[in-house]
N, C-alpha and C positions, 0 to 999 in steps of 0.2 A: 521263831514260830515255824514248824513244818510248813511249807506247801504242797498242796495233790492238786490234781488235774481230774474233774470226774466228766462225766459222761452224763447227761440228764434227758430223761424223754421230756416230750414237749408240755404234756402236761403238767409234770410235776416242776419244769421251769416255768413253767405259768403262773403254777402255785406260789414256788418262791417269789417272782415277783410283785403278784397281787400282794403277798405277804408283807413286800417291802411297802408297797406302795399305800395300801390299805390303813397300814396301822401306825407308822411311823415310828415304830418301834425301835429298827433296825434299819442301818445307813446300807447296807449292801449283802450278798448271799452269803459270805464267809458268815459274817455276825447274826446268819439266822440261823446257817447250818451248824456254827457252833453251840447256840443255846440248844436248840434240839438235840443234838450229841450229846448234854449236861442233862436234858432232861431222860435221856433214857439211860443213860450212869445213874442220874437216883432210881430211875425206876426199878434197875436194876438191885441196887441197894434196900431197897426197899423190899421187896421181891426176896432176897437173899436173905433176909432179917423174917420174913416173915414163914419162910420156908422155916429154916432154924426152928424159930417158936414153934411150929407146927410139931416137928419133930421131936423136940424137949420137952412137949407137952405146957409150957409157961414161958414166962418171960421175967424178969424182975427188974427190968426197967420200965419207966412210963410213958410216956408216947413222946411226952415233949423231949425226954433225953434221948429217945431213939432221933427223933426231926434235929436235933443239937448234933448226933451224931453222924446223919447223913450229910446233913450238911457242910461239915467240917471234913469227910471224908470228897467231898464233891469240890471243895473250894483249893485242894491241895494241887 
């Protein structure tokens, strides 16, 4: 696994660890700022997919095989 070194203003380290603290969700910052990273790679995807339709006027898949697809593209 890569390691970085970032740099955080104080609020948004506050956020993180309310974050941690709050929900219990996540053991420490790496494993929050990771999901977040995942979450904007789907947004991403998501976003990308929807552009596309836009532009091809249709689509011919259905939603659940699009969410099957992100998915699978996100879990790689």
């Amino acid at each position: 696994m890569a390691r970085l070194s970032v740099s955080l203003s104080e609020p948004n380290d506050n956020w993180l660890k309310s974050q941690i603290s709050d929900h219990n969700e996540f053991t420490n910052k790496s494993d929050l700022i990771n999901d977040l990273i995942r979450q904007a790679r789907r947004s991403e995807a998501v976003n990308a997919k929807l552009k596309q339709a836009e532009e091809s006027g249709f689509v011919d898949q259905s939603k659940d095989d699009m969410l099957a697809e992100f998915k699978a593209r996100i879990n790689k």
